[in-house]
N, C-alpha and C positions, 0 to 999 in steps of 0.2 A: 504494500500500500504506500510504497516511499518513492512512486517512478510519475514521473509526466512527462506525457508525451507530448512535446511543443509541435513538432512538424515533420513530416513525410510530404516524400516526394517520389516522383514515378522512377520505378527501376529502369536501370540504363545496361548496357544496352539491351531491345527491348526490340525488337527479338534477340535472343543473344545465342551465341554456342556452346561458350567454355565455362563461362562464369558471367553471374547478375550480379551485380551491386544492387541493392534497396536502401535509399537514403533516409534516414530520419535525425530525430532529434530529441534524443530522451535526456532530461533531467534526471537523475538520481540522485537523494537523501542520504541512503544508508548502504553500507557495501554489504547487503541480504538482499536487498531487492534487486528484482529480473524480470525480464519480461522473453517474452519466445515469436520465437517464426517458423510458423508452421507450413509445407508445405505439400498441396493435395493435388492427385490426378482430377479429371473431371467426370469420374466415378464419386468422386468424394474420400476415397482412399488418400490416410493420412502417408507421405513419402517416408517427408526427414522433418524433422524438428532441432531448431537451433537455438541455447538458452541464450541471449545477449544479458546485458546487464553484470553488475559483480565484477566488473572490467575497468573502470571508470568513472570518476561522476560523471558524467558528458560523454554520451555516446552519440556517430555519427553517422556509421551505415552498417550493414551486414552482406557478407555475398554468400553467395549460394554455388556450389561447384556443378550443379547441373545431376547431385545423384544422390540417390536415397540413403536414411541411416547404414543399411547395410553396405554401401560402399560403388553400389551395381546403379553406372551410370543411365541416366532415366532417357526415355526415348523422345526423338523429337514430337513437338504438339504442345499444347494449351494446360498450364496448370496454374492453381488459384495459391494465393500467399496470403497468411494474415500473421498480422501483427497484435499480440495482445499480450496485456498484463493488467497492471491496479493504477489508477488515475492517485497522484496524492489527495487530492479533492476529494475522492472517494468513488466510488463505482469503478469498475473495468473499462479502458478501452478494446477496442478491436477493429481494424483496420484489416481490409481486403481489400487485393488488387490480383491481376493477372499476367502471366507471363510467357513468354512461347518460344520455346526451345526449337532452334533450325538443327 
């Protein structure tokens, strides 16, 4: 509950091959707080999941190497990313966008 998320911005590049950046801009209070990037086929099948946060107060983007938790790089096509954790404010954000592996 110690993370704000000031700003996101569309991953680059977009369609990409090797690797996506996703830029954002989270505040961080406390080095416990995290937030995660999850990312789905368009089955809804969870890939990979990446804990950000615990790294910095001031985080600035995340990349994605293009392959699921188990290592087995994911096929070309359309898959969904979100972005969530705890607002300091209070409640959860979550942030979805899309991205497309050539």
């Amino acid at each position: 509950e110690n993370i704000e998320l000031l700003a996101i911005g569309e991953a680059f590049p977009n369609p990409f091959q090797d690797e996506v950046i996703i830029p954002f801009d989270f505040s961080i209070n406390e080095s416990t707080s995290k937030a995660s990037l999850q990312i789905f086929d368009l089955r809804g099948e969870l890939l990979c999941t990446r804990d950000v946060g615990q790294q910095s107060n001031h985080i600035k983007s995340i990349q994605w190497d293009g392959r699921s938790d188990d290592g087995t790089e994911v096929e070309s096509g359309i898959y969904i990313y979100r972005v969530i954790g705890q607002r300091v404010s209070g409640g959860n954000f979550n942030y979805t966008g899309k991205l497309i592996k050539q």
